[in-house]
N, C-alpha and C positions, 0 to 999 in steps of 0.2 A: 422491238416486236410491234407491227400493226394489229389494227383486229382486223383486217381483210386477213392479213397471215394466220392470223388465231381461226377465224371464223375455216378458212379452207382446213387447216390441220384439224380444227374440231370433225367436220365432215369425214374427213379421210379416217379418223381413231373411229368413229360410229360407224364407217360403214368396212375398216378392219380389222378393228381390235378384238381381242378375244376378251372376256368378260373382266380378269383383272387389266387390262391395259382400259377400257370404258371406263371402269371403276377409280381408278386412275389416275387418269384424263379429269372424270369429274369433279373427285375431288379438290385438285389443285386449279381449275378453272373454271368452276361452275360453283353448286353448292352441294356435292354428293359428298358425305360423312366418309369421315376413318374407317368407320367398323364396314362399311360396304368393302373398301379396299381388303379390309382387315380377312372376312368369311371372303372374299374371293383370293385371298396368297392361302387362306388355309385350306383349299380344294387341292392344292400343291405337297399337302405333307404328306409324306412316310410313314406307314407304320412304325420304323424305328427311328420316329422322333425327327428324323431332315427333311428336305425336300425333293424332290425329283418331277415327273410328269411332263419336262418340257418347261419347265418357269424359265430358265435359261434355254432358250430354242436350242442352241447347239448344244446342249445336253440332254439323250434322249432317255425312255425307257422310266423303269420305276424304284430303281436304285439312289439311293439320296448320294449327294458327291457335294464335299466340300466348298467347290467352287459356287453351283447353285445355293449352298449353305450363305455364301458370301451377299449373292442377289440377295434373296429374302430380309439378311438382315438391313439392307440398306434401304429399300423396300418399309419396310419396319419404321424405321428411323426417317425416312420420308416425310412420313405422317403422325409422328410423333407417337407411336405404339410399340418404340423397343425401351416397356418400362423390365422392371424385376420379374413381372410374371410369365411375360414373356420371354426372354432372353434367358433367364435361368434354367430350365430343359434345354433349349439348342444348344447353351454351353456345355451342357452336361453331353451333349452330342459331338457337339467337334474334341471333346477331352476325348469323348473315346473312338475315337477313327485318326489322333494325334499320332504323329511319328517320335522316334524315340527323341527326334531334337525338338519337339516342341512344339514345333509347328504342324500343319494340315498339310498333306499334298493336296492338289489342285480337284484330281478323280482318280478314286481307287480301284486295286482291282475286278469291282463286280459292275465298272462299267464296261466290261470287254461283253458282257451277253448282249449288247445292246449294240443299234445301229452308232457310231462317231465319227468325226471329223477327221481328216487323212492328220492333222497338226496332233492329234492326239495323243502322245507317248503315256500307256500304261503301263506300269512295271510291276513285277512280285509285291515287292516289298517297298513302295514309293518313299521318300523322306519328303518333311514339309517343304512348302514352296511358299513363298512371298505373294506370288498372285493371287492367292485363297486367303492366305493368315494374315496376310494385310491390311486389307477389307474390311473382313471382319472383327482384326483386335480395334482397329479405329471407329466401327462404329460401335462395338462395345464399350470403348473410352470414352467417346465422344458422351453416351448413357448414364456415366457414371457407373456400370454395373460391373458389381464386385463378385467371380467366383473361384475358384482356385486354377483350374484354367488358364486364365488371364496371365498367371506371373510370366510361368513357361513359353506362352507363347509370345507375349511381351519381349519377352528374351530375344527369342528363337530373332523374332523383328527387327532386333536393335542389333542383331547379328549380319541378318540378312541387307538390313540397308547399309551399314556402314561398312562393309565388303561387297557393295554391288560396284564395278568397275565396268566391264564392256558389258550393256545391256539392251534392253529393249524396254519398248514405252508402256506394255501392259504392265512390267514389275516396276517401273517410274509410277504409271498411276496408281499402282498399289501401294506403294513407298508411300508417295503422297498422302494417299488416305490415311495412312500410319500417323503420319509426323502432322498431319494437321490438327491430331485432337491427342498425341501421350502428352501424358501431365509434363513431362520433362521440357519443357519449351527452350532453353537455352540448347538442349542438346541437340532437339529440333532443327533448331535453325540454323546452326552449324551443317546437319547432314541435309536440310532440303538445300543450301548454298552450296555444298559441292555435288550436290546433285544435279542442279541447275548447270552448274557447270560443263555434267557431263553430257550431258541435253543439248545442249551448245556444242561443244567440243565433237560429239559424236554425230550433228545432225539427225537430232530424233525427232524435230518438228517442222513440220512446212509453214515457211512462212509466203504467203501470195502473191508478196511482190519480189522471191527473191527461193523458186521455185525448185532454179540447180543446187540451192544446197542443202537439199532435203537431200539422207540418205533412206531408203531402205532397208530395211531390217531384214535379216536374214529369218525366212521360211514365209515373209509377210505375202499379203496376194499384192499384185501391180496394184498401185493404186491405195494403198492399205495407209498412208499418212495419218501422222496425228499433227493437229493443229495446236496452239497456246493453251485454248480452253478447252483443250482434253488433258491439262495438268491443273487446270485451275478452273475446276465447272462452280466454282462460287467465287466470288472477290474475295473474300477471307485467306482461298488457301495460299499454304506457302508457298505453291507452283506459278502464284501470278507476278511474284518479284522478279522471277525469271525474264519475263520478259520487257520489251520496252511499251511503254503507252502507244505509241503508232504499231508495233508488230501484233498488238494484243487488238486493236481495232481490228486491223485488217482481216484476224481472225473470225472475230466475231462477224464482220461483213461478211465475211465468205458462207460462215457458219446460216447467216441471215438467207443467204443467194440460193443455198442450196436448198430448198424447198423447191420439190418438183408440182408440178405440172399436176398430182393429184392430191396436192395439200402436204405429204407426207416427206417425213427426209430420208433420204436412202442408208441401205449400209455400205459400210466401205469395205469389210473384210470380205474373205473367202466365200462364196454361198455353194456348201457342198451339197447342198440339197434343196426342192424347191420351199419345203418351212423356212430356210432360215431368214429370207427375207422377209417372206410375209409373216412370220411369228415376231418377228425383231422390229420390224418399222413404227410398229404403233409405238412402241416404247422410246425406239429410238427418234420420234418424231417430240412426246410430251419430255425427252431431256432437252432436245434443243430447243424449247419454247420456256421450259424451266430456266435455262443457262440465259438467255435473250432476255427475260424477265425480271434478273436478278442482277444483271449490268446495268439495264435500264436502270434499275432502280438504286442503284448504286452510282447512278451518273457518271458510266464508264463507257 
């Protein structure tokens, strides 16, 4: 990461970020405090206790949904402000929107009043999903924070990643964030190496210099690739043994390259609507200067 590159992305989050994406931005690269970040995620909550308003772009309306439940807490954990006082009400929140196996679906029924995404399957009666409870049981691990919550969906976890077989990279990434912080670390390491495997085996990452054997994933948009360090956006995770030292460069060169023309990085998924780019890039712009930041510094 240069500062020409920092200095254009700084430009580009000021002149598109929405007040938490500034808040943000500054904390992690300037000198703007937690608690700014902190009072601008809490303009995002719900009366009953989640989140909603658009925190997640592609979730709209003012209905709280699990999956934005999932942002928040990472968000949280960012900046070091997912202690006990925090985190113990939103538990108390995904316990009760939990399916009978334990887990969260991804958005529940009362996202149908609300504009969504064509990808969106909402159902009667949803059962948990991996994409949401994943997330969030890992960055509640990663906390330390203990609430009854936790066991169940622990479980529900250790269910869903060791029966994942033909998949896709959002329930890999989610898996990941799982297995990088439960206490169990032998069991760990076991399910991120055959995970790894299946990442490989199924073609779920583009590597740049070797472009035809990226597969896409079925419903993804053209173009919808996930690279190395979107299984391993820190050197610690278990997602980085996946790959080789040169295929993990390459990525992160590419990751470097893609900085457009007005500071900002793009997205890559579907944009069904004209917010989701411009709501998403500020953010999506301060993870790939975070991810860049933290290789550097790890001399990788």
């Amino acid at each position: 990461m240069t500062q020409e590159m920092l200095a254009r992305a700084e430009g580009f989050v000021w002149l598109t970020g929405r007040v938490l994406d500034q808040r943000r931005f500054a904390y992690h690269f300037g000198s703007g405090p937690a608690v700014g970040v902190r009072s601008a995620l809490d303009a995002y909550r719900a009366p009953d206790g989640g989140f909603a308003f658009g925190l997640e772009p592609d979730v709209r309306g003012q209905a709280s949904q699990p999956v934005t439940m999932a942002t928040a807490l990472k968000l949280l954990d960012e900046i070091g402000q997912l202690d006990e006082s925090a985190a113990l009400p939103l538990c108390d929140w995904l316990a009760s929107v939990s399916a009978p196996d334990g887990g969260v679906p991804a958005v529940l029924p009362s996202q149908r009043a609300y504009p969504q995404p064509p990808w969106f399957s909402v159902a009667d009666d949803p059962p948990g999903e991996l994409l949401a409870t994943g997330p969030a049981v890992g960055m509640l691990l990663k906390n330390k924070i203990e609430h009854p919550w936790l066991r169940g969906a622990t479980d529900f976890c250790w269910r869903a990643v060791e029966t994942l077989t033909e998949t896709h990279p959002y329930d890999v990434e989610a898996a990941v964030t799982f297995l990088d912080h439960v206490p169990d670390r032998d069991r760990a390491g076991k399910q991120a190496a055959r995970l790894g495997e299946l990442v490989r085996d199924q073609g779920l990452f583009l590597d740049p210099a070797h472009p035809d054997r990226a597969r896409l994933a079925p419903g993804y948009a053209p173009g919808e690739f996930h690279l190395a360090y979107d299984y391993a956006i820190r050197p610690t995770s278990v997602g980085r043994a996946w790959f080789t030292d040169a295929e993990f460069a390459r990525s992160l060169d590419a990751l470097a390259a893609a900085q457009q023309e007005d500071g900002g990085w793009p997205i890559n998924w579907a944009q069904w609507s004209p917010t989701t780019a411009s709501e998403s890039r500020p953010g999506v712009t301060t993870l790939a200067l975070l991810m860049l930041r933290a290789y550097d510094a790890a001399g990788s």
